[in-house]
N, C-alpha and C positions, 0 to 999 in steps of 0.2 A: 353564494359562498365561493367564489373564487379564489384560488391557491396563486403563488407567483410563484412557486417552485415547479423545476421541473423535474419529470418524472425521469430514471437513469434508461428506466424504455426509448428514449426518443418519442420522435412521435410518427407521424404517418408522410405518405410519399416519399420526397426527397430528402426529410428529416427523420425516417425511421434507422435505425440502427441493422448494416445488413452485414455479414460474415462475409468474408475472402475465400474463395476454393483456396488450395496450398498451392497450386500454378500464379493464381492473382496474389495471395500472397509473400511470393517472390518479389514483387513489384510496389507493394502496398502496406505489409508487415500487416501480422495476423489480427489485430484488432477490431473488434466490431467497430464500425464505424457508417457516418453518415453518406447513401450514396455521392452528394456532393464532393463531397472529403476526399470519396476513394477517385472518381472520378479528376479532380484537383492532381489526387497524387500519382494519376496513369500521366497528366500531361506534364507533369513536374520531371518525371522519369522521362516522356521520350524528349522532351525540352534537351536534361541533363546529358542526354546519350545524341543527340544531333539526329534524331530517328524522323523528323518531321521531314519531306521532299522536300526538299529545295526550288525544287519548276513548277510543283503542285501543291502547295500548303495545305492542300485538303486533303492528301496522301500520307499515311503516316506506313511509314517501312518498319519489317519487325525484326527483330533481334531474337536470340533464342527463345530467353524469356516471354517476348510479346507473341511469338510464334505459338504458342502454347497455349495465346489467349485467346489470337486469330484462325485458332482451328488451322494448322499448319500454313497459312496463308501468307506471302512473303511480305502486302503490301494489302490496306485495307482504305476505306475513306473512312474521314474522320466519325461519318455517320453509323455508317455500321459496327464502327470498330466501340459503339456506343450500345447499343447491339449485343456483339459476342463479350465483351464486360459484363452486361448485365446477366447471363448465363452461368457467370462463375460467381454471382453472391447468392449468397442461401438468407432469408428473411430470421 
């Protein structure tokens, strides 16, 4: 008995449906959304803001806002800053 609808839960991993702390939703807008989605729209933003190093594309410099998500930190790699994002969605 298989269904082809999906359920409005999402589903598990990187398609479950996760909440924004209100510091990530500065950058994100508050809507539960798929980690991929939110993730999407962290690069969308520093893309938008020129936030990405220029001499080191794997360095991403923060802005007030990102600062907030970087744990005060001026400058993260792209890995970690994958990392402290994940710390700001609630399941």
């Amino acid at each position: 008995m298989a269904t082809t609808s999906k359920k409005k839960s999402g589903g598990s991993g990187l398609s479950a449906l996760v909440t924004p702390s209100s510091d990530l939703a500065a950058i994100v807008g508050s809507n539960a959304m798929p980690r991929s989605e939110i993730t999407k729209k962290v690069w969308d933003y520093i893309k938008a803001n020129g936030l990405q190093d220029q001499t080191n594309k794997r360095m991403i410099n923060a802005d007030d806002k990102l600062r907030k998500i970087f744990n005060g930190k001026n400058q993260v790699s792209m890995f970690e800053m994958t990392a402290l994002v994940s710390k700001h969605l609630k399941a």
